[in-house]
DOROMI-599567 format. One line per field, with one value per residue (C-alpha): residue number from 1; residue in three letters; x, y, z. Coordinates in nm, 3 decimals. Example, Ala and Ser with C-alpha at 12.3 -4.5 7.8 and 13.67 -1.06 7.14 Angstrom:
# DOROMI-599567
i c(1,2)
aa c(ALA,SER)
X c(1.230,1.367)
Y c(-0.450,-0.106)
Z c(0.780,0.714)
//
This chain:
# DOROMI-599567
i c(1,2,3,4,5,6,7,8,9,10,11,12,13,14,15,16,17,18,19,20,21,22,23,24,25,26,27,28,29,30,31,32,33,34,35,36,37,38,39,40,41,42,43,44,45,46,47,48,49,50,51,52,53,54,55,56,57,58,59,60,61,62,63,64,65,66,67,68,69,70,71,72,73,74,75,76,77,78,79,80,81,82,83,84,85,86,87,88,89,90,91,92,93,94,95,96,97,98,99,100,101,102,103,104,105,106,107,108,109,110,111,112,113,114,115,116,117,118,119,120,121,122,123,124,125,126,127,128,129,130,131,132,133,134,135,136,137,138,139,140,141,142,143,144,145,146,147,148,149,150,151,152,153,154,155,156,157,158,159,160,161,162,163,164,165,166,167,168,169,170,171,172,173,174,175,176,177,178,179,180,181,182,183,184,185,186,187,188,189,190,191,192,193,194,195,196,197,198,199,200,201,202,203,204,205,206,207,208,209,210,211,212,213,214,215,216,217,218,219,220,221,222,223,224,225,226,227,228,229,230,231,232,233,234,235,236,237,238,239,240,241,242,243,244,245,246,247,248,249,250,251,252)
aa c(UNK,UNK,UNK,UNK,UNK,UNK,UNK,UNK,UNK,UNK,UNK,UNK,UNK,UNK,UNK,UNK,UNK,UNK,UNK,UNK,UNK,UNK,UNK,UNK,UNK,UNK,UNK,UNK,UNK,UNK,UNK,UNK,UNK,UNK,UNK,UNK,UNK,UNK,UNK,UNK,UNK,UNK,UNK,UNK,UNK,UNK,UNK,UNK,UNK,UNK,UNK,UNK,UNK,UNK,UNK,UNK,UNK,UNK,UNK,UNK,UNK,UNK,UNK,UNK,UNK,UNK,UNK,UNK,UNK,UNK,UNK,UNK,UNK,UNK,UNK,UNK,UNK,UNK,UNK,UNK,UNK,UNK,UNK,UNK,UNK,UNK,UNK,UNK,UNK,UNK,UNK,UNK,UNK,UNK,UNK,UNK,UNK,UNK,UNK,UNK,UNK,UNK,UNK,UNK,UNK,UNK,UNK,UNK,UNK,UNK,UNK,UNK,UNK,UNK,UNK,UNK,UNK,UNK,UNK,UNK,UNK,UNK,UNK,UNK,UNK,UNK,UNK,UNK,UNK,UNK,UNK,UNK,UNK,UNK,UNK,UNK,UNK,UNK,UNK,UNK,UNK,UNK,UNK,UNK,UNK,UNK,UNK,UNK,UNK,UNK,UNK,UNK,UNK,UNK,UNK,UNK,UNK,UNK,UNK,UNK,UNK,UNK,UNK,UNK,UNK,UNK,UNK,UNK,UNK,UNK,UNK,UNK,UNK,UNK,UNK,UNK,UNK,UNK,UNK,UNK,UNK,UNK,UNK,UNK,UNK,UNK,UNK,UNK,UNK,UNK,UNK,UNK,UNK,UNK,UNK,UNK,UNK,UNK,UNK,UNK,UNK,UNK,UNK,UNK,UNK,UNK,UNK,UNK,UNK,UNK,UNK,UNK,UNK,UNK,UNK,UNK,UNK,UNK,UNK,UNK,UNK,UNK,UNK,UNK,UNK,UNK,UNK,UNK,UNK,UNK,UNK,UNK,UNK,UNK,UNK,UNK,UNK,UNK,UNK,UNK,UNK,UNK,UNK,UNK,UNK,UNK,UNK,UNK,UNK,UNK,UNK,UNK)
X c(0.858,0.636,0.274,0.107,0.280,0.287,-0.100,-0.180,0.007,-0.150,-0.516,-0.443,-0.268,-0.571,-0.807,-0.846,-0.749,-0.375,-0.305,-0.010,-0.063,-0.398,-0.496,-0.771,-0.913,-1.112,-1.264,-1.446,-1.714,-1.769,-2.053,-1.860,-1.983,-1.808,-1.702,-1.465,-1.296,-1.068,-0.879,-0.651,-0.406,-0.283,-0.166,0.188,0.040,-0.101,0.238,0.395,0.130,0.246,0.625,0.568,0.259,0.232,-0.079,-0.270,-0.190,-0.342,-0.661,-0.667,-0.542,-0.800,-1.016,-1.115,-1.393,-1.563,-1.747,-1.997,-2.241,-2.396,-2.330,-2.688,-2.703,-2.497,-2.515,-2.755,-2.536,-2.214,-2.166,-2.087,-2.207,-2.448,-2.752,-2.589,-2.308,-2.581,-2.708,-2.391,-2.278,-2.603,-2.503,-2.191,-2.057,-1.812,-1.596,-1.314,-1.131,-0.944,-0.778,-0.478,-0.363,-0.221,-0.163,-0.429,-0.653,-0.800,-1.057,-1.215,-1.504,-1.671,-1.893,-2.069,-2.061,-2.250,-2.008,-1.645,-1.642,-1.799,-1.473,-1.301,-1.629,-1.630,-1.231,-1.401,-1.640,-1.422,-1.189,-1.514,-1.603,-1.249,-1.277,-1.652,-1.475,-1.204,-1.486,-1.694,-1.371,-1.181,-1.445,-1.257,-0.871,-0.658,-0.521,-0.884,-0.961,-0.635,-0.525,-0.303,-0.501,-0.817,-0.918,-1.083,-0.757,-0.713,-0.574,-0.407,-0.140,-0.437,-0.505,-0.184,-0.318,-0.570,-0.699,-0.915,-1.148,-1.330,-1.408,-1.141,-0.853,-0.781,-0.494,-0.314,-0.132,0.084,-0.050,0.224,0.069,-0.090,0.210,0.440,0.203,0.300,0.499,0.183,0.008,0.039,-0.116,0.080,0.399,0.285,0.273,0.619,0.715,0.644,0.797,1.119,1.143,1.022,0.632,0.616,0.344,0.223,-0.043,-0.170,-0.401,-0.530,-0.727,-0.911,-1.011,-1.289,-1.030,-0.626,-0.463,-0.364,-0.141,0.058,0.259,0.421,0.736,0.561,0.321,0.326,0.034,0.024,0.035,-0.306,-0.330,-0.638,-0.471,-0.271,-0.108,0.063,0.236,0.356,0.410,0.399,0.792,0.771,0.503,0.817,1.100,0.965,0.616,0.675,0.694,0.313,0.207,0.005,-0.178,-0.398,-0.548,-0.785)
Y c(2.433,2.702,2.588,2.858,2.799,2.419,2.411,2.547,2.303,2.043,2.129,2.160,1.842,1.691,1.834,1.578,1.766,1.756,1.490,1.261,0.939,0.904,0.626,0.710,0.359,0.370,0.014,0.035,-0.239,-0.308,-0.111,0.231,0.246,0.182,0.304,0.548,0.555,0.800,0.709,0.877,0.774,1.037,0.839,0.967,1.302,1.244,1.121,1.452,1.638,1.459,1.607,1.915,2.040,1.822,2.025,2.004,1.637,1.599,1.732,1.435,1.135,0.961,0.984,0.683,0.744,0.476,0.666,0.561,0.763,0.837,1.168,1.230,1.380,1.682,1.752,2.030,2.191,2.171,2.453,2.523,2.254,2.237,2.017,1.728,1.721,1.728,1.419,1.230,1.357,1.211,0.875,0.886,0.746,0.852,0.599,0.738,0.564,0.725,0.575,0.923,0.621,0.426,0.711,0.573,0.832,0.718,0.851,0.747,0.838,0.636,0.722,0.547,0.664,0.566,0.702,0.719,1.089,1.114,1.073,1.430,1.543,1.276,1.380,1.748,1.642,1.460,1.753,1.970,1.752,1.752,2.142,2.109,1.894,2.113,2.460,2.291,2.195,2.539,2.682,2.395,2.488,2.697,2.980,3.103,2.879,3.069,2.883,3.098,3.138,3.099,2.735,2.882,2.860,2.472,2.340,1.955,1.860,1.733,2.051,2.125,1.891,1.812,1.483,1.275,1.001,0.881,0.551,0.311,0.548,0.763,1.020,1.295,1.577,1.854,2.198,2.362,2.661,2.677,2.506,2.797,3.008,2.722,2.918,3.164,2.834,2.934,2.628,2.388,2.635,2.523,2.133,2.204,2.354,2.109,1.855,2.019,1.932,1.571,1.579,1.443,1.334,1.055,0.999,0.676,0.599,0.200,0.175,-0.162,-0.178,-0.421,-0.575,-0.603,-0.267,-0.247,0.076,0.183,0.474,0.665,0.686,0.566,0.378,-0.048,-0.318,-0.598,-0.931,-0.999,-0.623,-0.497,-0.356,-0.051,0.173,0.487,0.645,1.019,1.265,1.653,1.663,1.517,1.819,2.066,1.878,1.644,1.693,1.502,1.192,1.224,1.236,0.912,0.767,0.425,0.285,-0.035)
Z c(6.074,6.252,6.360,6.186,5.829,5.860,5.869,5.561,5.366,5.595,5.489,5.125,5.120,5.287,4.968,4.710,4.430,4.597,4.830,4.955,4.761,4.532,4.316,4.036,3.904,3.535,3.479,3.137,3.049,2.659,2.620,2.742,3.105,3.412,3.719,3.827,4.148,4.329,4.673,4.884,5.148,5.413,5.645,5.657,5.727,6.042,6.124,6.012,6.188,6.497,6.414,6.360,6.563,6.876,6.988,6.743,6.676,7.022,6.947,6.690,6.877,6.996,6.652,6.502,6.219,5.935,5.730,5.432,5.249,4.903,4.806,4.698,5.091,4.972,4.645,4.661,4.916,4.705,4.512,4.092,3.954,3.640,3.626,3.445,3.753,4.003,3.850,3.833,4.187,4.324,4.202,4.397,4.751,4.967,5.197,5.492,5.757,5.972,6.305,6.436,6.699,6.429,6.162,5.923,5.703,5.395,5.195,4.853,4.630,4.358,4.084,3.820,3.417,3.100,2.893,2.886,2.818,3.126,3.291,3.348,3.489,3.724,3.785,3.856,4.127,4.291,4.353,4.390,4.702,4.837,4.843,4.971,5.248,5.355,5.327,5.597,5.801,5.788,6.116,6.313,6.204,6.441,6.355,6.340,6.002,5.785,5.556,5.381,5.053,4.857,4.830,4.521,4.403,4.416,4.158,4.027,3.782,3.557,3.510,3.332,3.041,2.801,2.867,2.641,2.692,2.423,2.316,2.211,2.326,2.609,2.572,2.810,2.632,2.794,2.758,2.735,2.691,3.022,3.205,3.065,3.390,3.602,3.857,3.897,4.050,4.418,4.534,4.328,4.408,4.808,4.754,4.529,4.809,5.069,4.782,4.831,5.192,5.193,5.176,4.819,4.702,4.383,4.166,4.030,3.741,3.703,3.383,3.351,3.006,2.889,2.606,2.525,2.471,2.109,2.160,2.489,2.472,2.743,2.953,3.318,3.164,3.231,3.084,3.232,3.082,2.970,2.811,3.003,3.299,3.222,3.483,3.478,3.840,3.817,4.091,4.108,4.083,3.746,3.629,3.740,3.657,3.303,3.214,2.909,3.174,3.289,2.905,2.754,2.508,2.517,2.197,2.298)
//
């Protein structure tokens, strides 16, 4: 693959909202709260960086970062968000590692809620800081910062359904309305894309919940033994191929 076509995918993958492997981690408490948590691990693309565009890997090879901060330092520099997501942004930190030498990059973000319908908003920032992220990054990209489209654009399979959080269950739905326009999704159609020749890409969810699930339903969906622990893996081949597969519902 070309240099200047490889690149774009490379940055978009980087962006939270679509990244190589991600793991998003609910733990409820009884009273509703809890924390939600949102990591990332794009290790194997520093590797394919390395494949396909030798110089620019180069630039990167001696980069070894640990980086910890609370995201109260840039939330009144992020942009579109309402007064309520200021607030909850504030309360958030971010965490990356990064070592090119040994094809480690991991990044993950963590926020605190009061309420479990807090949740999708917290889903939101975290993709609004991946696209913060990449914004303040693009001056620094070759091909003179061109990344091939609008990262306004940006867009996640979660966005392809309703999801519900709401106390005692927690439900994903396809809308199929929306998902009918799927193809019209040019970034998604540029991770399918990169899909199709080996860059795939998953999507975790871990929800701790604070007692035994009384209802599980779901086709990837597993509990484990003690019924608080419920998992469910999907990837962005299975929005294409079977969305039905990244549908769930949790009663608790």
């Amino acid at each position: 693959m070309k240099k200047l076509k490889f690149l774009p995918v490379f940055a978009l993958l980087v962006s939270l909202s679509g990244c190589f492997d991600t793991v998003q981690e609910i733990s409820i408490r009884p009273d509703g709260s809890g924390t939600y948590r949102l990591t990332n691990d794009l290790g194997n693309l520093l590797s394919l960086l390395k494949e396909m565009d030798p110089a620019t890997a180069k630039k990167f090879e001696h980069a070894v970062r640990d980086t910890s901060y609370s995201l109260a330092s840039v939330a009144d520099s992020t942009p579109g968000l309402t007064a309520e997501e200021k607030e909850l942004f504030r309360a958030g930190r971010f965490e990356g590692q990064m070592n090119a030498a040994e094809n480690k990059f991991r990044t993950a973000v963590s926020f605190d809620f009061s309420r479990i319908e807090q949740v999708p908003v917290l889903r939101k920032l975290s993709g609004f800081l991946g696209v913060d992220a990449l914004q303040r990054q693009i001056a620094n990209l070759p091909n003179d910062g061109d990344l091939g489209m609008d990262i306004k654009n940006i867009t996640s399979a979660d966005d392809y359904y309703i999801i519900t959080y709401a106390p005692g269950s927690i439900t994903r739905t396809l809308n199929k309305e929306k998902h009918a326009d799927l193809a019209k999704d040019e970034y998604l159609q540029a991770l399918r894309q990169a899909s199709l020749m080996g860059i795939s890409s998953s999507n975790t969810i871990v929800i701790n919940l604070p007692s035994p699930a009384k209802k599980v339903e779901g086709l990837q969906v597993k509990t484990s033994a003690d019924g608080k622990q419920v998992t469910v893996t999907g990837s962005l081949d299975d929005l294409y191929d079977d969305p039905a597969k990244l549908e769930f519902r949790i009663e608790y």
